[in-house]
VEXDREN-2710 file (C-alpha; in Angstrom, 1 decimal):
% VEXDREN-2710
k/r/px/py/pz
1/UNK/0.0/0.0/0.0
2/UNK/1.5/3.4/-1.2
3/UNK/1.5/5.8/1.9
4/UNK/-0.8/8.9/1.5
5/UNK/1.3/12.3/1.0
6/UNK/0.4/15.8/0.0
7/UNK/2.7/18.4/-1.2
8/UNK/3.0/21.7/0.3
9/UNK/4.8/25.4/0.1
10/UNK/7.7/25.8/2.7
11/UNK/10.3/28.1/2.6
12/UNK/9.8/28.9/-1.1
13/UNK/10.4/25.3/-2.6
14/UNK/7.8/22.5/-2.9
15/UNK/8.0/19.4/-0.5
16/UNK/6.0/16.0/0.6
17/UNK/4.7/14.7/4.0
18/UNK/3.6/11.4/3.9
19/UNK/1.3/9.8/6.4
20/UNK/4.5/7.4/7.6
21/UNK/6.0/10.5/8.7
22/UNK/8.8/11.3/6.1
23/UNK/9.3/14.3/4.3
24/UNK/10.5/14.4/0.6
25/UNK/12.1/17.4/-1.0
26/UNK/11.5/16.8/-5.0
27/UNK/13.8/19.5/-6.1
28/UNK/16.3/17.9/-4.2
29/UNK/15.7/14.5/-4.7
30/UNK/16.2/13.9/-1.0
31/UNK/14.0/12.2/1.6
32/UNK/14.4/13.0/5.5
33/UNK/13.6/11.4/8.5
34/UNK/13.9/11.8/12.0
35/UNK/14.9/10.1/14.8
36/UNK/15.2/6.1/13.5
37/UNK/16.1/5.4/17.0
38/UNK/17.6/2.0/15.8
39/UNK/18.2/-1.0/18.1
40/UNK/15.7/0.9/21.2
41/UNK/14.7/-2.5/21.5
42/UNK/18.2/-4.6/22.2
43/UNK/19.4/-1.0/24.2
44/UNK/16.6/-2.1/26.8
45/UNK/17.4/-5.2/26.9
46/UNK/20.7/-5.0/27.7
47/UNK/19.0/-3.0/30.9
48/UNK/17.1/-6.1/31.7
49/UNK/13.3/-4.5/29.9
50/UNK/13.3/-7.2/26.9
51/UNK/11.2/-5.8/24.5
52/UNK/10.4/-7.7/20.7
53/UNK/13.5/-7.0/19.1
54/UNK/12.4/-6.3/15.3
55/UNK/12.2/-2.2/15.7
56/UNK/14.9/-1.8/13.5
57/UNK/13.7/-4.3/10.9
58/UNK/9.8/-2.3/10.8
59/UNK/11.4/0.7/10.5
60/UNK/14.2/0.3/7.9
61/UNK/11.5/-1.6/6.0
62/UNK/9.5/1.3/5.7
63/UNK/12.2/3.5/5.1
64/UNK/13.0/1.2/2.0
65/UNK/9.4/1.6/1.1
66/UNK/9.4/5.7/1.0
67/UNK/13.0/5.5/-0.7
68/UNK/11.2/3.3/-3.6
69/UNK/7.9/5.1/-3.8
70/UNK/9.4/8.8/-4.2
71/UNK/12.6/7.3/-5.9
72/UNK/15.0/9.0/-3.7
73/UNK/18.5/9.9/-4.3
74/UNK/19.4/11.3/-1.8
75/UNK/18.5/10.4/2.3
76/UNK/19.0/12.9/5.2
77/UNK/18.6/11.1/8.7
78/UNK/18.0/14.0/11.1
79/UNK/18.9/12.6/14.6
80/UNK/19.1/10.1/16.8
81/UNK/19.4/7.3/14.2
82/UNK/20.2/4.8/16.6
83/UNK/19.3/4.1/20.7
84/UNK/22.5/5.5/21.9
85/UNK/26.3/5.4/19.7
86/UNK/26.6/1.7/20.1
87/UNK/23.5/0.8/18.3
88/UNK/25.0/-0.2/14.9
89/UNK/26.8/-2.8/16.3
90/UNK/24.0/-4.7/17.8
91/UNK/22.4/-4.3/14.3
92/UNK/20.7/-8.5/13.7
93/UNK/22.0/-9.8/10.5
94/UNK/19.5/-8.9/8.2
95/UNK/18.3/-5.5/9.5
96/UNK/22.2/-4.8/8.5
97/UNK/21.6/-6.0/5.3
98/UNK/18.6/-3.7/4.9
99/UNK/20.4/-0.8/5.8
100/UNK/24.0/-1.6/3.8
101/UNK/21.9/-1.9/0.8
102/UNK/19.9/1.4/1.2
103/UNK/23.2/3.5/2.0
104/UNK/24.8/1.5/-1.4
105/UNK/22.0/2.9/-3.8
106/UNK/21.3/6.4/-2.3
107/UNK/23.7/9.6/-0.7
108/UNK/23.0/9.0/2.6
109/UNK/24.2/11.2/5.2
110/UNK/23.5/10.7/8.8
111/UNK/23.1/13.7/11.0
112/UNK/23.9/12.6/14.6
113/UNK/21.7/13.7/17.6
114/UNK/22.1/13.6/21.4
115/UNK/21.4/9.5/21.7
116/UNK/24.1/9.1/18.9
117/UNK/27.0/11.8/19.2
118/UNK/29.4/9.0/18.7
119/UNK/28.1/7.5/15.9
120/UNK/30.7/6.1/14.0
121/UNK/30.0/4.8/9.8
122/UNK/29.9/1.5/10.6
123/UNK/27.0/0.7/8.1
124/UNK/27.6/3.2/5.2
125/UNK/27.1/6.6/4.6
126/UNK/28.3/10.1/5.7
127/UNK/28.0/11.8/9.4
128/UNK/28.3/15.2/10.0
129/UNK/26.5/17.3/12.9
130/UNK/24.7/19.3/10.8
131/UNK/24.5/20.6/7.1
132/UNK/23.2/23.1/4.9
133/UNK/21.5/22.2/1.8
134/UNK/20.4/24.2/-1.4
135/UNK/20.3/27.3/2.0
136/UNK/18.3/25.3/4.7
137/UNK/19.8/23.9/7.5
138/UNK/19.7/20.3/8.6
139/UNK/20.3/19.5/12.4
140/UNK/18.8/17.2/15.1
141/UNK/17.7/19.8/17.5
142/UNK/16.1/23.3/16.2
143/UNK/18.0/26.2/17.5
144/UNK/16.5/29.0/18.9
145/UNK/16.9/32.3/17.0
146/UNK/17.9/30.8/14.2
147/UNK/16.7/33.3/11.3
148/UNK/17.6/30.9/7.8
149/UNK/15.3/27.5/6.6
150/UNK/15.6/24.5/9.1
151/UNK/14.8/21.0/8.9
152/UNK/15.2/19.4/12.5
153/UNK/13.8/16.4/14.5
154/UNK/14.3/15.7/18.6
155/UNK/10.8/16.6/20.1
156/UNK/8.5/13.8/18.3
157/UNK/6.2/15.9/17.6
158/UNK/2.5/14.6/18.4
159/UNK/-1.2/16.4/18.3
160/UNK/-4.0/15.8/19.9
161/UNK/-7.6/16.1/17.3
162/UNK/-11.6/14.8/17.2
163/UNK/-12.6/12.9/14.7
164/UNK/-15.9/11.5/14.6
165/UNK/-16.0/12.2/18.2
166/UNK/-12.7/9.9/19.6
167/UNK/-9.9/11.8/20.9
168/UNK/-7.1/10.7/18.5
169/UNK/-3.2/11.4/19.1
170/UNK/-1.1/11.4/15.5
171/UNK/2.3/12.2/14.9
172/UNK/3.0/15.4/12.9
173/UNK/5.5/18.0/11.7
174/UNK/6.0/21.3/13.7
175/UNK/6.2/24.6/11.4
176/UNK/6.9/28.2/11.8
177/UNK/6.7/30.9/9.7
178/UNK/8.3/34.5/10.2
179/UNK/7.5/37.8/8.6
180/UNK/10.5/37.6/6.2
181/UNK/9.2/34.9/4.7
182/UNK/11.0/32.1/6.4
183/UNK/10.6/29.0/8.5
184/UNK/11.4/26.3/10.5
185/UNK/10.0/23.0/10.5
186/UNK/10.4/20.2/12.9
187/UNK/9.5/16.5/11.7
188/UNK/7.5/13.8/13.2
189/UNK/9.4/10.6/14.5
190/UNK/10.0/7.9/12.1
191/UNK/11.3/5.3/14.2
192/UNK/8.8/2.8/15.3
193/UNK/9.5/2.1/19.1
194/UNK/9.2/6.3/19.0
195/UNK/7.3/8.0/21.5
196/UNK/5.6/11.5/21.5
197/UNK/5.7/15.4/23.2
198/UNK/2.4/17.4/22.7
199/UNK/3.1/19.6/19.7
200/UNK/2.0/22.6/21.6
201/UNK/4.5/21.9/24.2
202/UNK/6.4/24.8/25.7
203/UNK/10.0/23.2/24.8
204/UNK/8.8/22.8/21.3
205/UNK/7.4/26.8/20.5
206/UNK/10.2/28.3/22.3
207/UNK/13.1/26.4/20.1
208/UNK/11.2/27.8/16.8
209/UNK/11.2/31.4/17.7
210/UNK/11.2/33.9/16.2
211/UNK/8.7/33.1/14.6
212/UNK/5.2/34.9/13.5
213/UNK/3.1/31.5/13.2
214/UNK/3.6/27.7/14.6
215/UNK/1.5/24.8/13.4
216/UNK/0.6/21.2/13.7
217/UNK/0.6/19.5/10.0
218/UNK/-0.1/16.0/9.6
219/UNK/-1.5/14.2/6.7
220/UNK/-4.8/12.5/7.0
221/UNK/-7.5/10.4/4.7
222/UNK/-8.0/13.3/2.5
223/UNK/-5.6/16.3/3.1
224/UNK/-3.0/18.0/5.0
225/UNK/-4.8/19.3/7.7
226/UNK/-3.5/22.4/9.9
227/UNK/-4.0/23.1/13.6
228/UNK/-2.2/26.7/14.8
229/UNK/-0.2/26.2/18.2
230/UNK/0.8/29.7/18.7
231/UNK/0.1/33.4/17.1
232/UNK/2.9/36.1/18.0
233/UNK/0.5/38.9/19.2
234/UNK/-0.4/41.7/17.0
END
């Protein structure tokens, strides 16, 4: 089943969100994700919590998916690609396989975070802290008072909606808009042992300021629907 995604204006260039929370940038060819959090599951049970180890298999899966269905180039990981630094090498044989293949066929560079700092390239690819692409930045963590495009991950953005009266909680991207013309935009989680922070959470509008507009965006059945977080005050 193809993953529903709409296209929408940021920053003056066109991009994609798709329902299984990736973002694709046609102009660049480039898919992004955020926060993989590979191998949660075997970081736990090294604590003694066993949980079923196949989080990396799900996710890389569907990361394999987006990469086919949008026909990717190029793939940004924003953060937090795996548990914690170690993470690659508890990688089961043919989630490793997964990935080697998907960092053979595209650019991939991996964008380390604050589980991952230490990352090292043991299963393909580039690292680097953060990057600018084509003028917008690309970093784990949105920092505050930064005036130029951004693309960041971290918070695992979630919002809270009705539909059909049930209470409903959906991962969604985070963006801002400024009176220049700019924005910021912070992505939902991909991984899929990923938690959540309510989009409308202090941490979360205070890391995109300035800023003259925030919103919730997630894709649904039928469109890209929009709830605003925060209004700077007239």
């Amino acid at each position: 089943m193809v993953p529903v995604s709409f296209t929408f204006p940021f920053c003056g260039d066109e991009f994609v969100l798709t329902k299984a929370n990736a973002l694709y940038w046609p102009r660049e060819r480039a898919l992004l994700v955020a926060d993989l959090h590979l191998e949660k599951a075997s970081f736990f049970a090294k604590h003694g919590q066993m949980l079923p180890p196949y989080d990396s298999r799900e996710t890389l899966e569907r990361l394999a998916e987006a990469v086919r269905e949008f026909g990717a180039r190029r793939v940004f990981t924003l953060g937090d690609n795996f548990h914690d630094s170690e993470g690659s090498h508890r990688l089961e044989e043919h989630a490793a396989g997964m990935l080697s293949a998907l960092t053979r066929v595209t650019d991939w560079v991996w964008i380390t975070g604050n589980h991952d700092p230490a990352m090292a390239a043991h299963s393909g690819g580039t690292i680097a802290e953060e990057l600018e692409v084509a003028g917008m930045v690309l970093r784990h963590e949105a920092k505050r008072g930064e005036t130029r495009p951004e693309l960041s991950g971290h918070f695992h953005p979630r919002v809270q909606m009705t539909v059909r009266q049930r209470h409903i909680r959906r991962p969604c991207a985070v963006v801002s808009s400024d009176n220049a013309g700019s924005g910021r935009m912070i992505l939902p989680a991909f991984g899929a042992l990923t938690g959540g922070m309510d989009a409308s959470d202090p941490a979360i509008l205070a890391a995109l300021q300035p800023a003259s507009t925030i919103d919730a965006v997630v894709p649904t059945a039928r469109k890209l629907a929009r709830f605003p977080l925060w209004r700077h005050a007239a």
